[in-house]
N, C-alpha and C positions, 0 to 999 in steps of 0.2 A: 097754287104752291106745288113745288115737284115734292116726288116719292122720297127721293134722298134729302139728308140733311147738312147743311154750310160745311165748307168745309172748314173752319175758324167762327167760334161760337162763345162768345162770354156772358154770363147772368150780372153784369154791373152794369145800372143805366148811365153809367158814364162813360163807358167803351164804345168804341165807334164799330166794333161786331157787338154789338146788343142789338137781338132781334125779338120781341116782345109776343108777335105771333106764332117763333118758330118757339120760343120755351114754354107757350102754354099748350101748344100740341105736344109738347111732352118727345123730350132726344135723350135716348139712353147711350151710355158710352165704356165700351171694353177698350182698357188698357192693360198690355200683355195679356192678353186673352182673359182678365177677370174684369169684371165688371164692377165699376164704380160708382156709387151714391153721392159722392162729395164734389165734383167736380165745378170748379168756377169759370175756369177755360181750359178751351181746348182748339189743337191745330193736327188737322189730319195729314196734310202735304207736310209739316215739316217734324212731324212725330213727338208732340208732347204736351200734358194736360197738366196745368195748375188745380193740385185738390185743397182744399180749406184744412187745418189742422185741426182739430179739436174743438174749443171753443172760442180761445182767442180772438182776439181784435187789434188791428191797428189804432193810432191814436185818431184816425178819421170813422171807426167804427167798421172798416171793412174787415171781412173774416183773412188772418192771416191764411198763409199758401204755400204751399212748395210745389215747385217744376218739378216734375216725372216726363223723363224721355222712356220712348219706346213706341211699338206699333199701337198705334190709336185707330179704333172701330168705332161711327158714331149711328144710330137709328132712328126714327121716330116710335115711341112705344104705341100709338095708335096710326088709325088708317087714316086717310085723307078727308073721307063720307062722314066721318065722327065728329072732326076740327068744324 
């Protein structure tokens, strides 16, 4: 696996960017330069992360979202030797 992480990344196993080994190595992600905990997707090339709102649900049980544009930063929080 590379040092960098997708450039387009979603935690829903129904998305066709669900990637199951890159979310258990753990990808942290600043948007507008703060760093976010909530985020469900994210797209680095076209600038903007879907965060979860609160604790809502859809009626399929997915956690509702709102699209935030702006410069998206994404990482792995650990090393490669660790995964």
């Amino acid at each position: 696996m590379s040092d960098t992480p997708p450039d387009r990344l979603c935690a829903s196993p129904d998305s066709p960017y669900y990637n199951e080994d890159v979310l258990t190595r753990g990808v942290g992600v600043r948007l507008k330069g703060e760093e976010k905990t909530n985020v469900e997707e994210y797209c680095i090339s076209e600038g903007w992360a879907r965060l979860s709102v609160g604790k809502a649900v859809d009626r399929k049980g997915r956690p509702m979202t709102l699209k935030v544009t702006g410069p998206v930063e994404a990482w792995f929080k650990d090393d490669a030797k660790d995964a």
